[in-house]
N, C-alpha and C positions, 0 to 999 in steps of 0.2 A: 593718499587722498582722504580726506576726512567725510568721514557720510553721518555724524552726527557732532554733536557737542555734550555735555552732562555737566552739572554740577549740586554739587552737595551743599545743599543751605544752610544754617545753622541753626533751623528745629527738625531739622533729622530727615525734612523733605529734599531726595534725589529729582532731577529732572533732569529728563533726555532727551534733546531736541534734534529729530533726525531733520536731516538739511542735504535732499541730495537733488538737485535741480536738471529736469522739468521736473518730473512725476514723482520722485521720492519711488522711485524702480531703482531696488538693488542689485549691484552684481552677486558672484560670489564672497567674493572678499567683503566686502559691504557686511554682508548676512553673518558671515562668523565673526567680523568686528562685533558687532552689534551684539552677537550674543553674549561673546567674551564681556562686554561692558557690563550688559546686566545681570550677570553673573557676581562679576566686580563689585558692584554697588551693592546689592543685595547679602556681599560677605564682609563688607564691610559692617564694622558694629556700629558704628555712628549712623547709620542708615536706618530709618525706621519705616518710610514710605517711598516708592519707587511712581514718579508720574510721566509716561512716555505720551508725547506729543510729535506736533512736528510742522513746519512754516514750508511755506508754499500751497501751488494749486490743490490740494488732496493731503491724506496723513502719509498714504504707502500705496505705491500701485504693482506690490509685489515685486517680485522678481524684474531681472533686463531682461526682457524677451530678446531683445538685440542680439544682446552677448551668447545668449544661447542658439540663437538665430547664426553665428558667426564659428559658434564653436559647441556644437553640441555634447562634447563628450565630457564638459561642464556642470552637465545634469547632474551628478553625483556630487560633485561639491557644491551644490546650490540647495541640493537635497537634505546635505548634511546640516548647513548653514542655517536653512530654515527650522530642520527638528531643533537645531539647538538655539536657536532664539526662541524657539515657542515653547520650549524646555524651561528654560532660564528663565522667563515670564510668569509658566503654570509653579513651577517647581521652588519659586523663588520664596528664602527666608520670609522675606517683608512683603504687604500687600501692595501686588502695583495695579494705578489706575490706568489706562487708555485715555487719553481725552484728543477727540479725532474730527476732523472738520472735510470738507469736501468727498474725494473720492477713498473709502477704505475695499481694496481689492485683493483681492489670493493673499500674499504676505500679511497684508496688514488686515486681514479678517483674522489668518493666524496668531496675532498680538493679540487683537480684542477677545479671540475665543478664549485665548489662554489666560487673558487677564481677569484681575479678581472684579473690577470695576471700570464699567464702561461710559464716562459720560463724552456726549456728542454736541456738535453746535448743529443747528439748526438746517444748515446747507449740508451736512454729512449723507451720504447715500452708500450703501452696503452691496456686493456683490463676489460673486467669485466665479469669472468668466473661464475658468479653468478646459473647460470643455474646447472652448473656442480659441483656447492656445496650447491643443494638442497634448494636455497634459492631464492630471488628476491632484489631487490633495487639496485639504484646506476642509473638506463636509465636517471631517470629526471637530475642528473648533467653530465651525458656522453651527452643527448643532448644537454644539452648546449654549449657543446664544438663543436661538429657534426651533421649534420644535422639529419634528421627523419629517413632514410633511412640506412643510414651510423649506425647507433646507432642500427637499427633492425638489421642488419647484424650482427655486433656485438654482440650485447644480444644473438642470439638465436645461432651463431654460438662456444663462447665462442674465438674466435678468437682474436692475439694480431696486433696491426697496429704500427708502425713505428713511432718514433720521424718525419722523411721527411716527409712523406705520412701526417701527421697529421700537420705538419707544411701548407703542401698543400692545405690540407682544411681548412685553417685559422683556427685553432680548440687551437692554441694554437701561440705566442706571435712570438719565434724564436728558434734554435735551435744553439747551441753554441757545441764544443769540451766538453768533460767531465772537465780537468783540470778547463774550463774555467768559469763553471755555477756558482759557487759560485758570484764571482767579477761580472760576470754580471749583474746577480740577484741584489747583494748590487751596482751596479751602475745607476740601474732603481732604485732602491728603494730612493738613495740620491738626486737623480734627481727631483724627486717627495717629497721627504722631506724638499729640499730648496723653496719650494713654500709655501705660504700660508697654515698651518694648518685648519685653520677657514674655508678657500675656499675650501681646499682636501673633507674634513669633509661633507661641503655642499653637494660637486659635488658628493659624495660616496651614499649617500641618497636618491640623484636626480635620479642616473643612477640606483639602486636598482629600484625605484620608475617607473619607464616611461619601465621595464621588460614586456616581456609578459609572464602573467601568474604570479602565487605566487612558487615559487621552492620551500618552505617548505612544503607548501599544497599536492604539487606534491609528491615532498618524503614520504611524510606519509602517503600518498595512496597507497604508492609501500609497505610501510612496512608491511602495512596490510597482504598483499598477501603474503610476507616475512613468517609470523605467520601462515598464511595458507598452505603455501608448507611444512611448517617443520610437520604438522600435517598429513605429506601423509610417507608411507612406503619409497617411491622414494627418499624423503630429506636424509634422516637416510644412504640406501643406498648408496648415493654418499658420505655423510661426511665419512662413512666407508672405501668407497676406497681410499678417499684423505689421510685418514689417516696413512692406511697400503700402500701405493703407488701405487695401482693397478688401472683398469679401471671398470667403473661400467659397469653392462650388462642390457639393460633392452630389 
């Protein structure tokens, strides 16, 4: 099954259109394709700029809760899937942009935190309902984008914020029209690709480098507790009602 498409342009911009209908919710499989791709791209030398998008309702709404909802013991390669897409994204040669329209949720906050550049369309709204689907991860790249404060609000509220509102907290690059995000996206991205390869490359290492903190480190300490929530009745619970539509009671 195909959960995205890619292709390489001839000024050096990669574009990776995940395509996975309704919601652009991954399985497992999905998640490690995914990373394997931008991995791919990124060790390619003809690659100078990496820009991850994606068509339909929302960019990513994370994870299948389904699939997990159906087969729990899933959790560990979903787990994996995701450190290493959001690996592949921070860790990657060449700078990748995010350019993200409607809902970006748990996974795809994971892309944006990791990414070097975030621009949004106008209708894009940010969240990471992690709490309310029995699970953990995703703070360490929503902080990246917001600050400490902002990101607890978030986390514990299950709350979505705004394209503007997140524009305002410098949390992401710009906010453009819907119509408009693609072209934008590919007009930072060739901006950036007529520069120096060699120098990008450099400077993408550097600015990883001189971070505070390790973000993979980070992720996988959240995951832990990921593996520990779902071993509480509570987790099970909520995947239950997201499944069947309902609200949990506890």
């Amino acid at each position: 099954m195909a959960y995205f498409e890619s292709t390489l342009h001839p000024d050096g911009v990669a574009e990776l259109v995940i395509g996975h209908p309704p919601v652009n919710a991954l399985p497992a499989a999905g998640w490690h394709a995914l990373s394997a791709e931008i991995a791919r791209l990124g060790n390619d030398a003809a690659t100078r700029v990496i820009v991850i998008r994606a068509e339909g309702r929302g960019f990513c709404a994370g994870v299948d809760i389904k699939e997990l909802a159906a087969d729990d013991t899933l959790i560990v390669s979903v787990n994996a899937g995701n450190y290493e897409t959001f690996k592949a994204v921070h860790r990657n040669r060449v700078p990748v942009i995010a350019a993200v329209h409607g809902f970006v949720l748990g996974g795809g906050i994971g892309i944006c935190g990791a990414a070097d550049i975030v621009i949004a369309a106008d209708d894009a709204s940010f969240g990471l309902p992690e709490v309310d689907r029995g699970a953990m991860g995703g703070a360490a790249h929503l902080q990246r984008m917001f600050g400490v404060q902002k990101t607890r609000y978030l986390f514990f509220t299950g709350e979505m914020i705004g394209a503007d509102e997140a524009f305002r907290l410098n949390a992401i690059e710009r906010v453009v029209p819907r119509v408009e995000l693609r072209e934008t996206a590919l007009a930072v991205a060739r901006k950036i690709a007529a520069k120096s390869p060699a120098m990008i490359r450099i400077a993408k290492e550097a600015l990883n480098g001189v971070e505070d903190g390790d973000l993979e480190a980070k992720y996988r300490w959240e995951q832990g507790f990921t593996l520990q929530a779902y071993m509480s009745p509570d987790s099970a619970k909520t995947r239950d009602a997201f499944v069947e539509k309902r609200e949990a009671k506890f």
